[in-house]
C-alpha positions as CSV (number, residue, x, y, z in Angstrom):
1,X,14.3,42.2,-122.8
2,X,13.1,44.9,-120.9
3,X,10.8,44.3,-117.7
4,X,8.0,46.7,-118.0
5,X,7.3,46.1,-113.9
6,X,11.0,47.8,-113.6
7,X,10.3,50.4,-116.6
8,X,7.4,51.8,-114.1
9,X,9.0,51.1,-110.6
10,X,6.4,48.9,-109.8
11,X,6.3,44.9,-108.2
12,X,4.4,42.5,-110.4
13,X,2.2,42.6,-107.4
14,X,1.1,46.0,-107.8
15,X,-3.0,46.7,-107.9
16,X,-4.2,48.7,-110.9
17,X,-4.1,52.1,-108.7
18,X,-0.8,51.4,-108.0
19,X,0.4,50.9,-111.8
20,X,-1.5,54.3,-112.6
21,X,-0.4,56.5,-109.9
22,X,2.9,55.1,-111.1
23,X,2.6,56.0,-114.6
24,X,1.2,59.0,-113.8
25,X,4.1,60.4,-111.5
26,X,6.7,59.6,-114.7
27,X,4.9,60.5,-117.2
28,X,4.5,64.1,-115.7
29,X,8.5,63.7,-114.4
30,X,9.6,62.8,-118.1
31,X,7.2,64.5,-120.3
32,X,8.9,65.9,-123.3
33,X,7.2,70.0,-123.0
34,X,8.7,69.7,-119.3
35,X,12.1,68.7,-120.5
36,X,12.9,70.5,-123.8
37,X,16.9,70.6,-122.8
38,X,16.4,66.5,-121.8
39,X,16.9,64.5,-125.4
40,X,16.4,61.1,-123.5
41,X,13.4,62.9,-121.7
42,X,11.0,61.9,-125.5
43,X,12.3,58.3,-125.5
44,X,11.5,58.0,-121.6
45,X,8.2,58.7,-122.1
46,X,7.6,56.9,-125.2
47,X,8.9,53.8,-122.9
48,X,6.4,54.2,-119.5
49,X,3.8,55.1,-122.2
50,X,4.3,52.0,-123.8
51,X,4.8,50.0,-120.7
52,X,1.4,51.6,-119.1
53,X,-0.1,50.3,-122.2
54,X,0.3,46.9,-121.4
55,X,0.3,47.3,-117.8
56,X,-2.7,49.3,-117.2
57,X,-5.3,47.2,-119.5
58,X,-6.3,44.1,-117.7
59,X,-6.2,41.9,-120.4
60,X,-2.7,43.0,-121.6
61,X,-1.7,42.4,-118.9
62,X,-2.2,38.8,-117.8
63,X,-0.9,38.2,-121.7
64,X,2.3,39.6,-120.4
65,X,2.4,37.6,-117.1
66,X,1.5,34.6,-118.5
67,X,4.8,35.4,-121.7
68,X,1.9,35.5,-124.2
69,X,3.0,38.7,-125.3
70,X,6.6,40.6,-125.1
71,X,7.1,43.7,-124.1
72,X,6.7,45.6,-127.0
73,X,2.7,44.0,-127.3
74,X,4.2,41.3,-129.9
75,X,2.9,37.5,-129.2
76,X,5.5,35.7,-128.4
77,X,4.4,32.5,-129.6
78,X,3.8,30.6,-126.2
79,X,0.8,30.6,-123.7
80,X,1.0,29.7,-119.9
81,X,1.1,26.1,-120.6
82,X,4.0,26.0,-122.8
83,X,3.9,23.4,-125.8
84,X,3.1,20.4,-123.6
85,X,5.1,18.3,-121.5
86,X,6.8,16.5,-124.4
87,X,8.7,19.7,-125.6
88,X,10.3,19.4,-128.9
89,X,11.9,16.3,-129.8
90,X,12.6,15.6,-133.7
91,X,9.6,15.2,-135.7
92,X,7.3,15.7,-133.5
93,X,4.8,18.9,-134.2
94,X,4.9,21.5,-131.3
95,X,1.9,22.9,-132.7
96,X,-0.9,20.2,-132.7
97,X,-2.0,17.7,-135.6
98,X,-2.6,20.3,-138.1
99,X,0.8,20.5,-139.0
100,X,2.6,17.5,-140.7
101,X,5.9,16.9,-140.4
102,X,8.0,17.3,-143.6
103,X,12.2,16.9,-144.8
104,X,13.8,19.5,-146.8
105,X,13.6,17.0,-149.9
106,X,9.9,16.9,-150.2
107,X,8.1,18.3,-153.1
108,X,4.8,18.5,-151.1
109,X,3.8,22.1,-150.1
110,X,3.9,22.1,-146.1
111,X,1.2,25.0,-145.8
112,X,-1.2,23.6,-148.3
113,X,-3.8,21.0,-147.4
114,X,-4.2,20.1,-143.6
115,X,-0.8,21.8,-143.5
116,X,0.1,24.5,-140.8
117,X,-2.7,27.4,-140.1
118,X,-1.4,30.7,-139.5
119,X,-5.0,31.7,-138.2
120,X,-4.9,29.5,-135.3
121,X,-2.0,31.4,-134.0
122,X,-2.1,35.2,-134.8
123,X,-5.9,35.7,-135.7
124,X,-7.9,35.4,-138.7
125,X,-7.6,38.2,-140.1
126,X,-3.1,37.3,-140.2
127,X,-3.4,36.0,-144.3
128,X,-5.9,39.5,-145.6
129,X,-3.6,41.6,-144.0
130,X,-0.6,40.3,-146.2
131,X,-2.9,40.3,-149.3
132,X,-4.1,43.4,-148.5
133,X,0.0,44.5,-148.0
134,X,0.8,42.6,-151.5
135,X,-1.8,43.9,-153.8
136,X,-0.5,47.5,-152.8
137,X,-3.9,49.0,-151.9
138,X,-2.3,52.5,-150.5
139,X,-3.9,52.1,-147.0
140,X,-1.8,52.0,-144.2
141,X,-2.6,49.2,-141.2
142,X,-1.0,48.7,-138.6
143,X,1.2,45.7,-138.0
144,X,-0.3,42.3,-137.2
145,X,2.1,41.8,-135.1
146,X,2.1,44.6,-133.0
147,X,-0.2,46.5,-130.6
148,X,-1.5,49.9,-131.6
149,X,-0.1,52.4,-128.6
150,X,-1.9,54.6,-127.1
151,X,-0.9,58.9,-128.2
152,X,1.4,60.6,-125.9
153,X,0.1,62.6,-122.9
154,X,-0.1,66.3,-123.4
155,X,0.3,68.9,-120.0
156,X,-0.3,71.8,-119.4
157,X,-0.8,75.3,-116.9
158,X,-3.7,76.5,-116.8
159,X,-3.5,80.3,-115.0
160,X,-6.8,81.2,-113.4
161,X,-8.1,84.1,-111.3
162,X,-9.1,83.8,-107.4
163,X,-12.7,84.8,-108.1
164,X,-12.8,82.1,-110.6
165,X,-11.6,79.2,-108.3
166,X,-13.6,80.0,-105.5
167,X,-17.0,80.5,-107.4
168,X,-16.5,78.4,-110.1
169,X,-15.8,79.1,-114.1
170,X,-15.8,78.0,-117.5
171,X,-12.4,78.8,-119.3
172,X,-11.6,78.0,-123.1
173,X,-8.7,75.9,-123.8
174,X,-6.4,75.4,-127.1
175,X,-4.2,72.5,-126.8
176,X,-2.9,70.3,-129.8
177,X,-4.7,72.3,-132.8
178,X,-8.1,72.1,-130.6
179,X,-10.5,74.4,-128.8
180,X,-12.6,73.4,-126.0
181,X,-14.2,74.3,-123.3
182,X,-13.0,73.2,-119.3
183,X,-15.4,73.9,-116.4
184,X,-13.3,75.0,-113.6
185,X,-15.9,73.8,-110.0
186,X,-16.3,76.3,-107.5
187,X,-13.8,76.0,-104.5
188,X,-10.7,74.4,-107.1
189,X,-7.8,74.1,-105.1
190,X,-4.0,75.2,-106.2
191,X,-2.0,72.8,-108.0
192,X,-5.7,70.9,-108.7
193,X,-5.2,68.7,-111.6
194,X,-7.6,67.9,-114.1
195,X,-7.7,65.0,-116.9
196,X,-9.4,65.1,-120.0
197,X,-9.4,61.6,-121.7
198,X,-8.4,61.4,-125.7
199,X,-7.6,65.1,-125.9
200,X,-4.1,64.9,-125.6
201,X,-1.4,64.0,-128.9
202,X,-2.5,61.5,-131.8
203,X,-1.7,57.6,-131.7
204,X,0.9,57.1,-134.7
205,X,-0.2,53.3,-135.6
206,X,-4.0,53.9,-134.8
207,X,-4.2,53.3,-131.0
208,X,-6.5,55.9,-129.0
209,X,-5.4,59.5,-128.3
210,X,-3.1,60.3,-125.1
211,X,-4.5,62.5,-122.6
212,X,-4.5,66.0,-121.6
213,X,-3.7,66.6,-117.9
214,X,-4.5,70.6,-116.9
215,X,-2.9,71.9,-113.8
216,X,-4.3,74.6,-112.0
217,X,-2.2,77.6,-111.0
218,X,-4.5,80.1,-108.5
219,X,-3.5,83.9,-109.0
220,X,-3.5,85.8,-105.4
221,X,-6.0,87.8,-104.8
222,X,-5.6,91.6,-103.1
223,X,-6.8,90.5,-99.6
224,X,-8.5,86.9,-100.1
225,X,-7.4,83.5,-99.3
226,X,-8.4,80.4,-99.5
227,X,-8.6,77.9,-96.8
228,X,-11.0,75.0,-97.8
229,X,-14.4,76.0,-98.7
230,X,-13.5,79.1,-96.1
231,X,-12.5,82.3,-97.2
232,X,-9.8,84.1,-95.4
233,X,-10.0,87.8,-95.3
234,X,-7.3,89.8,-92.9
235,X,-9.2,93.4,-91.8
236,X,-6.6,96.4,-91.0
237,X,-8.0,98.3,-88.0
238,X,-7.1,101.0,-85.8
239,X,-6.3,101.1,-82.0
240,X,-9.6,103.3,-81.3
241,X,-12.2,100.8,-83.3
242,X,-10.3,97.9,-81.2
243,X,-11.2,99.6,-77.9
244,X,-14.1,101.4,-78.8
245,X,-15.7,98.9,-81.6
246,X,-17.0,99.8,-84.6
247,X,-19.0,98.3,-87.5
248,X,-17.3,98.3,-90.6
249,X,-18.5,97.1,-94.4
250,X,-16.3,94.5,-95.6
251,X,-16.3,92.1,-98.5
252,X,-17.0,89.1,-99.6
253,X,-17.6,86.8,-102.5
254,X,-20.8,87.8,-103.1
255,X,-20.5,91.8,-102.2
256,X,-20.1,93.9,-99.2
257,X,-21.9,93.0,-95.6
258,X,-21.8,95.2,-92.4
259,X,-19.1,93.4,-89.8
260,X,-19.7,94.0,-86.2
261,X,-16.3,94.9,-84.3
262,X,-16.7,93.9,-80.5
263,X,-14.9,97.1,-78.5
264,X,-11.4,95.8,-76.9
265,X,-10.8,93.0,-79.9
266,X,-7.5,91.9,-79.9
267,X,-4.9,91.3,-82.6
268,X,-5.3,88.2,-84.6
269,X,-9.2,87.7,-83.7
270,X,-11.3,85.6,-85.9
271,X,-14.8,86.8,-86.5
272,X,-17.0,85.0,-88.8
273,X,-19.5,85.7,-91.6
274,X,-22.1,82.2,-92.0
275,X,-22.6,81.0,-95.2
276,X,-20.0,83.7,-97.2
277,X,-17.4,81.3,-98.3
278,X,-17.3,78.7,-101.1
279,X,-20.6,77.1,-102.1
280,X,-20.2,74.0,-103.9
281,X,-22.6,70.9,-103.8
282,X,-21.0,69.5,-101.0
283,X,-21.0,72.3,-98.6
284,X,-21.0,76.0,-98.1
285,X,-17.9,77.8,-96.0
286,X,-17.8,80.5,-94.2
287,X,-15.6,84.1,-94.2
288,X,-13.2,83.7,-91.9
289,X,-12.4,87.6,-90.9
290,X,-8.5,88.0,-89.0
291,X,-8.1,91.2,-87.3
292,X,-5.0,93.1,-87.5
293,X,-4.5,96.2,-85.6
294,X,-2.8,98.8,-86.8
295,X,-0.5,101.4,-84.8
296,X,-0.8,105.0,-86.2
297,X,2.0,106.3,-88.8
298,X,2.3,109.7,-87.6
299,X,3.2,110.9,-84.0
300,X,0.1,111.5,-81.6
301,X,0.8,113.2,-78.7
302,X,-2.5,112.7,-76.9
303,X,-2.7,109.0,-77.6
304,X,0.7,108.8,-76.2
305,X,-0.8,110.6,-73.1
306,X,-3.1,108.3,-72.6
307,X,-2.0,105.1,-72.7
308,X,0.9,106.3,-70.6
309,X,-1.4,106.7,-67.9
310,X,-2.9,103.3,-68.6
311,X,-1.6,100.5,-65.8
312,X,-3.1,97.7,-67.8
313,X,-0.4,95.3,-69.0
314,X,-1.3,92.0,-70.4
315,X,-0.3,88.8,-68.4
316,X,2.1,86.9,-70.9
317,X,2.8,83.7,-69.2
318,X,6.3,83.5,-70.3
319,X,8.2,80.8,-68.1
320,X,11.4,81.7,-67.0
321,X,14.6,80.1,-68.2
């Protein structure tokens, strides 16, 4: 019998966060539109789906540690006590006074009367589910048994534009047959993952849907990044607006603002712009600006003049080997 502690890589010690980040990291590893070449891959996931089943509902759980239930959700028959300390031994009834001891040459019925009750072990409901199962009534229920499983968990890609991650969108999504809507918050990160419960694959005996996880992918934008709630913006300029200085409209996520150039910037500068990165409800950024100057393309005969005659050379603090 399988150990579902082993199926998930876990210790039976592991805390409920543990168990789902668990389940979580194999279910995404083994997930059957991830491995469409990977045959074992379906039966995998059916098995740490099954396993998280039990695992990750509290109750379940202690059933299994305490061998009330198997591993497949099926009672086993025994509680954490056992049968008592006098075990089985001959006629003695393992189950209580409610079922009387009988040889295979009595006529007496050993079920009727004070006989044994099959409700006392695997629910009420144990004897309408066979009726209901005799009489042929066309409607499918699920084992008594067994334990209704929970759907498979569905993934997914999601491929969203920069503008959208860093101010914040609604996107429609189609997944299993289904159309929705997913509200993307401003200042999503790449690779974010979202989960939306009971929109993923159907149960097949009647358990709860799986669940859809949605990972972001960011597309790169022309000349933004994103750092944060900050937004990273790299500004070409020439060799006269470095020395000189200059102002120069730039953009940002909210439109164009006049940027201040300091005369002799440097290469690799940071000037900022308050306030014009990502604005979420925890906090507004800031545009980070990163200057880059750029040498011309085409000879210049004065400018080569000039800064020949220059005797400024910059200390680089190199130590010597």
């Amino acid at each position: 019998m399988k150990n579902l502690y082993d199926v998930l890589g876990v210790s039976k010690t592991a805390s409920e966060a543990e168990v789902k980040s668990a389940y979580r990291k194999l279910a995404r590893k083994y997930h059957p539109d991830l491995n469409k070449d990977d045959k074992n891959a379906a039966e995998k996931f059916k098995e740490i789906s099954c396993a998280y089943d039990i695992l990750g509902d509290k109750d379940k759980r202690q059933k299994y540690d305490n061998n009330e239930i198997d591993s497949d959700g099926k009672p086993t028959g025994f509680s954490s006590s056992g049968f008592g300390s006098s075990g089985f031994n001959g006629t003695e009834n393992p189950f209580g006074g409610g079922f009387r001891s009988y040889s295979s040459s009595s006529t007496e019925n050993p079920f009727s009367g004070g006989g044994f009750d099959f409700s006392s072990i695997f629910g009420d409901d144990i004897l309408g589910a066979f009726k209901t199962s005799a009489q042929g009534s066309g409607r499918r229920r699920s084992s008594p048994f067994g334990t209704a499983t929970k759907g498979l968990d569905t993934t997914m890609t999601l491929d969203i534009d920069f503008l959208d991650a860093a101010k914040g969108a609604t996107k429609v999504i189609s997944s299993e047959g289904k159309r929705f809507n997913l509200k993307i918050p401003a200042g999503t990160q790449e690779g974010q993952s979202f989960r939306l419960k009971g929109m993923g694959n159907s149960s097949l005996n009647g358990g709860e849907n799986g669940d859809l996880f949605i990972t972001v992918h960011i597309r790169a934008h022309r000349y933004f990044k994103l750092d944060g709630l900050n937004v990273v913006l790299e500004l070409p300029i020439s060799m006269k607006e470095a020395v000189l200085g200059t102002k120069i409209m730039v953009p940002t996520l909210t439109g164009f603002v006049k940027l201040t150039i300091p005369p002799y910037s440097s290469s690799g500068e940071k000037l900022r712009l308050k306030g014009k990165g990502v604005n979420t409800t925890k906090g507004c950024g800031d545009e980070i600006v990163l200057l880059k100057i750029m040498a011309p393309k085409t000879k210049n005969s004065v400018l080569e003049q000039v800064l020949s005659e220059m005797g400024d050379i910059p200390d680089r603090k190199f130590n010597e080997t």
